[in-house]
C-alpha angles and dihedrals in degrees: 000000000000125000135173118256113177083333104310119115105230129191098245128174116230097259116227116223114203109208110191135162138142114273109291104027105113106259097136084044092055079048097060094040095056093049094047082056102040109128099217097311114156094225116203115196145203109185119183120186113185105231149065098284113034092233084180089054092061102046094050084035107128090013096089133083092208121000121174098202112211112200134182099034152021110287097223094059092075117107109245134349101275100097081048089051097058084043086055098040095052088049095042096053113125094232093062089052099207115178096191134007130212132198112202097203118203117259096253095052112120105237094215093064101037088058090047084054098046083041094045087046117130086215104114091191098069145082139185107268101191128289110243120191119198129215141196108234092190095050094032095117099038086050102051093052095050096044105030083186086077081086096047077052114054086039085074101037117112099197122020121212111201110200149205094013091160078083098061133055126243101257091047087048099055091052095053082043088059097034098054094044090064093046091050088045102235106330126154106271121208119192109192138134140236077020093281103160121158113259095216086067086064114037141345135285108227119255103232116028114247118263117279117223095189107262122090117251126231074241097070099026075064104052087036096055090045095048096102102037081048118103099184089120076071093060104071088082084069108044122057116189107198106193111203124187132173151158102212113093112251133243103250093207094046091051094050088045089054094053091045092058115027134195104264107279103028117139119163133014120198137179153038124343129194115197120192089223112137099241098018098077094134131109111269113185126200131226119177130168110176115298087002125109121185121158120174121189116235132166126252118245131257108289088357111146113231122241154112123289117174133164114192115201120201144134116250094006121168101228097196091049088055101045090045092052096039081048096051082058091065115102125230131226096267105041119098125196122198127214100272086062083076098057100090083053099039089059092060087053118115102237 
């Protein structure tokens, strides 16, 4: 699929957001609230609900554009991917237009294994769009020590949304923020309540609005009726976007040292990348979620200048401490890379 990005059309995957958490936690909560602020994202869903009745499926039931609804079982418990590719293609079809998918995991589906299927699918148009794992900051001890996993899980996670902080004092909330972020080693940690995290932390609004053909969607009855109950003017506290251009080309190994190891909070990087590498004078750009990597390669347009343009998306980023470090990747004039200096970049290259 094609999407807009500062005015250039660019070949992008359907990223695939796994959204996982123990029962209770508020996983179908942080799913309506997505779709209510969506910003005109087409959301498509897979909602699994281990049970006899899909309980999830019904509450987010009329409130998606596409949902694929898994009954009868935990999800991550087939074979092999092949029951999860039919689900993606049907999501992925051009004709259904889906900007993002999300798979809404039971409560009981082991993290680890959902992402192996989303990462071992057939399907060519998608990517891996971050792993979050919700928790429940009121229950977070019991549950722990109920469910010692909690700790595999969080370990994997690449965002952690940690819910239902009304319930918990300041003091207490600050603690399980600390102590999660070092469970989770290192991961973007969220705390929020009722699941209201901003959208724009998890995937992208689109560039140019959808044509209107004059009537007003379910999609936007929805986000209009929901307008005054709606707190999303609250979120902003909790999602930082650093924007970074430059001219300069920019040092292959700093940058993939950079991404290797990120400023505390970041969560996502997106954009164009110039490297002053002789042979390698295309346009790379740069797509991470969390622990994901994915560079294509792409050619600069007629008179276009060639440069560096990053936004880093994060929550409690520090913005200084990102622009200094993506600065200190920029080459100067008398520095020369060779071509091995491209090899950290070249292995995240689609072939």
């Amino acid at each position: 699929m094609r999407r807009r990005w500062r005015g250039t059309f660019v070949a992008v995957p359907t990223p695939v957001v796994i959204v996982t958490g123990f029962l209770g936690s508020g996983k179908t909560t942080l799913l309506n609230h997505l779709l209510h602020n969506d910003d005109g994202v087409r959301i498509g869903v897979i909602v699994n609900d281990f049970g006899s009745v899909n309980v999830d499926a019904m509450l987010v039931a009329g409130q998606v554009d596409a949902m694929v609804s898994l009954d009868n079982g935990c999800l991550c418990c087939a074979v092999d991917a092949s029951g999860m590719d039919a689900m993606l293609t049907k999501l992925t079809q051009p004709d259904v237009d889906i900007d993002v998918i999300v798979i809404e995991a039971s409560g009981l589906a082991e993290p680890r294994d959902l992402l192996r299927l989303v990462l071992a699918s057939e399907e060519a148009d998608i990517s891996p769009g971050g792993l979050v794992e919700v928790v429940d900051a009121a229950e977070f001890e019991a549950t722990r020590a109920e469910f010692p996993q909690l700790d595999q899980h969080l370990a994997v996670a690449d965002l952690v949304v940690l819910n239902k902080t009304d319930r918990v004092n300041d003091v207490e909330r600050d603690r399980l923020v600390d102590t999660v972020r070092k469970l989770s080693d290192g991961a973007p940690v969220v705390p929020t309540a009722h699941g209201r995290v901003n959208p724009q932390l998890l995937f992208d609004p689109p560039e140019q609005p959808r044509p209107d053909d004059g009537q007003l969607s379910f999609d936007a009855l929805l986000r209009e009726d929901s307008a005054e109950a709606d707190c999303s003017g609250h979120l902003h506290a909790a999602f930082e976007s650093v924007s970074f251009r430059t001219d300069e080309p920019l040092d292959p190994r700093q940058l993939m040292a950079l991404l290797s190891d990120r400023p505390a909070g970041v969560y996502r990087v997106k954009g164009c990348v110039h490297f002053g590498v002789p042979g390698h004078g295309q346009k790379f750009w740069l797509h991470v979620v969390g622990g994901f990597i994915q560079v294509s390669r792409d050619e600069w347009q007629r008179d276009e200048q060639q440069h560096t343009e990053l936004v880093v998306i994060g929550a409690g980023v520090d913005a200084s401490e990102v622009l200094a470090r993506l600065r200190a990747c920029e080459v100067g004039g008398s520095c020369a890379l060779d071509e091995q200096s491209m090899l950290g970049v070249l292995r995240y290259v689609d072939a």
